[in-house]
N, C-alpha and C positions, 0 to 999 in steps of 0.2 A: 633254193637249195644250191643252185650253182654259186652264189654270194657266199656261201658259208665252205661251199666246195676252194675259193680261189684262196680265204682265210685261211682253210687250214695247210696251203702250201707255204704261207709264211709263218703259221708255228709246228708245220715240221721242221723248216730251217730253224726259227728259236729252241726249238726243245732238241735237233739236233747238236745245238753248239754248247748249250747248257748242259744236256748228260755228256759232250767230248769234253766241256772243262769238268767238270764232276771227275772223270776217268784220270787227264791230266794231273788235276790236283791230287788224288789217290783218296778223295773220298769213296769212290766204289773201284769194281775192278770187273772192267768187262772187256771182250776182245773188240777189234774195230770191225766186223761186220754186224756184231751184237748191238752198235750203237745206232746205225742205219735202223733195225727194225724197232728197238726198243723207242727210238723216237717217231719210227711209226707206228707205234702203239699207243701213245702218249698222243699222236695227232687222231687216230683214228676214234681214240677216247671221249677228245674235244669234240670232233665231227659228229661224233651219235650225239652229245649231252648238246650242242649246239641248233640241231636239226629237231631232235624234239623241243627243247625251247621255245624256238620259232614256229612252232606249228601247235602248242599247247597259248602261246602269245598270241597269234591272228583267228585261232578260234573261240577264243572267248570275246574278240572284237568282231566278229560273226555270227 
């Protein structure tokens, strides 16, 4: 879990920069404290679908 924990700091930074170009370019429109959580959204999305993964993975090797 701590493995999938240090992953998801590097795509909070990717899905940070991704929904700021998103905003940027004016494909959506959100304020800029809205893109901090919305991209912790997006990671803590990853984190749950990544952790059960991993734990539906090593017990069926179990």
């Amino acid at each position: 879990m701590e493995e999938e924990l240090w992953r998801s700091v590097a795509v909070y930074f990717i899905s940070f920069l991704a929904i700021g170009a998103l905003d940027y370019e004016g494909h959506i429109s959100i304020g800029g404290f809205a893109t901090f959580v919305l991209a912790f959204i997006v990671t803590a999305i990853h984190f749950k679908l990544m952790v059960g993964y991993r734990k539906k993975e090593f017990s069926v090797l179990f």
